[in-house]
C-alpha positions in Angstrom: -25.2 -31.7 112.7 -22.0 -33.5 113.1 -20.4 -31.1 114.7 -22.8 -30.7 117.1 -22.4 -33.9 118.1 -19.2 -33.8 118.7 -19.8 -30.1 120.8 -22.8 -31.9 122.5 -22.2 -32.9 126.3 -23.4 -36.3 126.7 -22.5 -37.5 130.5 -25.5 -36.2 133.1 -22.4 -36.1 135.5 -20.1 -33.7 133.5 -23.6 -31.4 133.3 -24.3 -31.8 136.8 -20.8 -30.8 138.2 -20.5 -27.7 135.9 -24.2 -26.4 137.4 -23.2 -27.4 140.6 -19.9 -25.7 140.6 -20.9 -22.0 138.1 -22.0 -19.4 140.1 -23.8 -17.4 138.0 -26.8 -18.8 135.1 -29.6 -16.7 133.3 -33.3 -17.3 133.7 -35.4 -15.8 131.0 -39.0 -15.5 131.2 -41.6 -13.7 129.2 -42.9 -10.4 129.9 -46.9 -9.0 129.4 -45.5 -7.3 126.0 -44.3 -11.1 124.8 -40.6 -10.0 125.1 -37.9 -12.6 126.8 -36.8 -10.7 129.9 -32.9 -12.1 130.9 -31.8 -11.8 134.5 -28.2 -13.1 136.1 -29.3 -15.1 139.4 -27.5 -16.6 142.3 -28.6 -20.7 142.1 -28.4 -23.9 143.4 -28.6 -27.5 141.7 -30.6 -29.9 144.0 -32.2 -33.1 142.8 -32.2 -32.0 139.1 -34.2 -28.9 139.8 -32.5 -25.0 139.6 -33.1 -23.1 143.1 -33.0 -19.1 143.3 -34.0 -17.1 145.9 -35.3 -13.4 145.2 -36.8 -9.9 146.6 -40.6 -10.8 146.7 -41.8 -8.9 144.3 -40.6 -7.8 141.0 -41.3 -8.3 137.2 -39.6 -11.8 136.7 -41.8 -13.1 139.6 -44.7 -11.4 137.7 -43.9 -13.3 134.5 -43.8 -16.7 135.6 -47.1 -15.9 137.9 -48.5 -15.5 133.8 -46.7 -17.8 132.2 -44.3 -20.6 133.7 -42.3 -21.4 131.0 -38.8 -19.6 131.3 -35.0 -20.6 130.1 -32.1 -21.0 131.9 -28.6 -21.0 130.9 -25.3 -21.2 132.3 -21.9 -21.0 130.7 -18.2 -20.6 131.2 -15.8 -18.9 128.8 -12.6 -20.9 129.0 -10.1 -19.0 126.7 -10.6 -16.5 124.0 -8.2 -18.2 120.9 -6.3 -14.8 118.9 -6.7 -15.0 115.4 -3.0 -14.9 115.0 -2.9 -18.8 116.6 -4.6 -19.7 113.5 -3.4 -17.1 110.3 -1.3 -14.2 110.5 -4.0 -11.7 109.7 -7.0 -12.7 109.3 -9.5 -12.3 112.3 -12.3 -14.3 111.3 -10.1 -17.2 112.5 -10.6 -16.0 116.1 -12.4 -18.4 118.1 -13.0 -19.1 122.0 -13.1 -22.6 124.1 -16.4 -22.4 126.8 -18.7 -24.6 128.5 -22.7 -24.2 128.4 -26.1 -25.5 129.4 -29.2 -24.4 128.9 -32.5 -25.5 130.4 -35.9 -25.4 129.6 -38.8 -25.9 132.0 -41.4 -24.8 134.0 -40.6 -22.0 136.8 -42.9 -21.9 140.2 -42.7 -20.3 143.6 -41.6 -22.4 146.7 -44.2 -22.7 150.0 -43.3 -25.0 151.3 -41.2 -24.3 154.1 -38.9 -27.0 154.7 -38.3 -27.4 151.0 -37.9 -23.7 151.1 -35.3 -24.2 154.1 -33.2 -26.3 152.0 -33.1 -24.7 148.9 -31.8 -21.3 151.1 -29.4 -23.5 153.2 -28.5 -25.1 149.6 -27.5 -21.6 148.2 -25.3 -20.7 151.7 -23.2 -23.9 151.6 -22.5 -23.2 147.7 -21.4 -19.9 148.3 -19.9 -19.6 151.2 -18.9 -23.8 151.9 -16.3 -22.3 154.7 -19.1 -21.8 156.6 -19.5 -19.5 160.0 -23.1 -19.3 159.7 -26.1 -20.6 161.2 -28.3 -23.1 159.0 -32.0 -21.6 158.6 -34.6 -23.9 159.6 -38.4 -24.3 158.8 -39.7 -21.8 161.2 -37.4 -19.2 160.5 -39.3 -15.7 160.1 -37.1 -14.9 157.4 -38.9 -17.7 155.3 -41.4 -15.2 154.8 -39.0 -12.3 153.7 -37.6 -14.2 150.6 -39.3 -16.0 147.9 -37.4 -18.9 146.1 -38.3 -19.9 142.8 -37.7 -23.6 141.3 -37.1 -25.0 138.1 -38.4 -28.0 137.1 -36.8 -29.1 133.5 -38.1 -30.4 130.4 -34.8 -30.8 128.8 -30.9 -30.0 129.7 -28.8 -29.8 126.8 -25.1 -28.9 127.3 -22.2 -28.0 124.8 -18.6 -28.0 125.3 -15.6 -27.2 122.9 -11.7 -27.8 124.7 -10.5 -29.5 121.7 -12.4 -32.3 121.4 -13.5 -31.7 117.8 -9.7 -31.8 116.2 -6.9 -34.5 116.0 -4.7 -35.1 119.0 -1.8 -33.3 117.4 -3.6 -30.1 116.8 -5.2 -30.1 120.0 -1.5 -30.6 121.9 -0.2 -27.7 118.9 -3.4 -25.6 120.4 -2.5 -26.3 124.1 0.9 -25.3 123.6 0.0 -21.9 122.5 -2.4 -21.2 125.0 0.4 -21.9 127.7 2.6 -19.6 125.8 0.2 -16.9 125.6 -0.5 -17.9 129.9 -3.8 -15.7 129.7 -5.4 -15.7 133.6 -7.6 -18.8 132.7 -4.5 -20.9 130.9 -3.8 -23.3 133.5 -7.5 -24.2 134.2 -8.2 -24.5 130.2 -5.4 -26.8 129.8 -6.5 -29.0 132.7 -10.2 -29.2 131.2 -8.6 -29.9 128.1 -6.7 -32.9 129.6 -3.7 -31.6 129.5 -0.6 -31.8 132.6 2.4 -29.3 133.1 5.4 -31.0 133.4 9.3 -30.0 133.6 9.2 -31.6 130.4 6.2 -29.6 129.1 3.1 -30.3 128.0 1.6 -34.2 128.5 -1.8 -35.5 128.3 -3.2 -37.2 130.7 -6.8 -37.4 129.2 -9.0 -37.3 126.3 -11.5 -34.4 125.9 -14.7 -36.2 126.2 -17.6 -35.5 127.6 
């Protein structure tokens, strides 16, 4: 239990810039045979509630017409640490650095069509914030094309591990070796982790806390 604590994310504001920022999250709902079904979806974060738009028909929107309550989850895999940073040979040292929430709520179907016009217009200035296309508004035929379904959440819980949970000299010791090993995610892991590149190597500039 105390290392969850120290894993948990605790700031509404960290949570609410990685869901605002990920680009994909998970919502899991339960099927007519009791089983969670687990799909990847396109979302938006507005006003604490999770926004997705969707073909109008299809199983998910079947489950939560028979039973509301779904997951959602979202995480980011920061950097994969090789066994070998810890011991020689022995892989069960292997260990990763990542970023997750999960929600649990109560899933429903949009009608109305302004709040329906903003969750859509929501989704286009997330993915594609340079612009070049035209807002939807309220009347919009298309409204009736797409359904968009919104989570309302019970509970957000996050975790996080970049270090946090070791001493300030093991964490630099760690950094260092994921700069030598410059994977394609090494420069944003060490930035997360609080860390700075400098002529001079590594410096932090921040402590790891959420």
């Amino acid at each position: 239990m105390k290392l969850l604590g120290r894993l948990e994310i605790k700031s509404n504001e960290k949570i609410r810039e990685f869901l605002e920022k990920e680009h994909v999250g998970r919502i899991a709902s339960i099927d007519d045979d009791g089983f969670p079904q687990i799909i990847p979806m396109n979302f938006a974060f507005v006003n604490n509630i999770i926004y997705m738009h969707s073909y109008p028909k299809g199983e998910k929107l079947d489950n939560i017409s028979n039973n509301s309550k779904v997951g959602f989850e979202v995480d980011r895999e920061l950097e994969f640490l090789p066994s070998y940073f810890s011991h020689p040979t022995d892989a069960s040292q292997a260990d990763t650095l990542y970023i997750s929430v999960v929600i649990k709520g109560n899933a429903s179907f949009v009608t109305d069509d302004a709040e329906k016009t903003m969750a859509l217009n929501s989704l286009m200035k997330k993915y594609q914030p340079e612009g070049k296309y035209e807002p939807l508004k309220d009347n919009d035929l298309v409204l009736d094309e797409v359904a968009v379904i919104k989570i309302i959440s019970e509970s957000i819980r996050g975790k996080y591990k970049i270090g946090q949970n070791i001493n300030s000299d093991s964490r630099k010791i760690l950094a260092q070796k994921i700069l030598e090993r410059n994977s394609a995610t090494a420069q944003e892991t060490l930035k997360i982790m609080g860390f700075e590149i400098t002529p001079d190597g590594l410096s932090m500039i921040d402590e790891p806390q959420w």
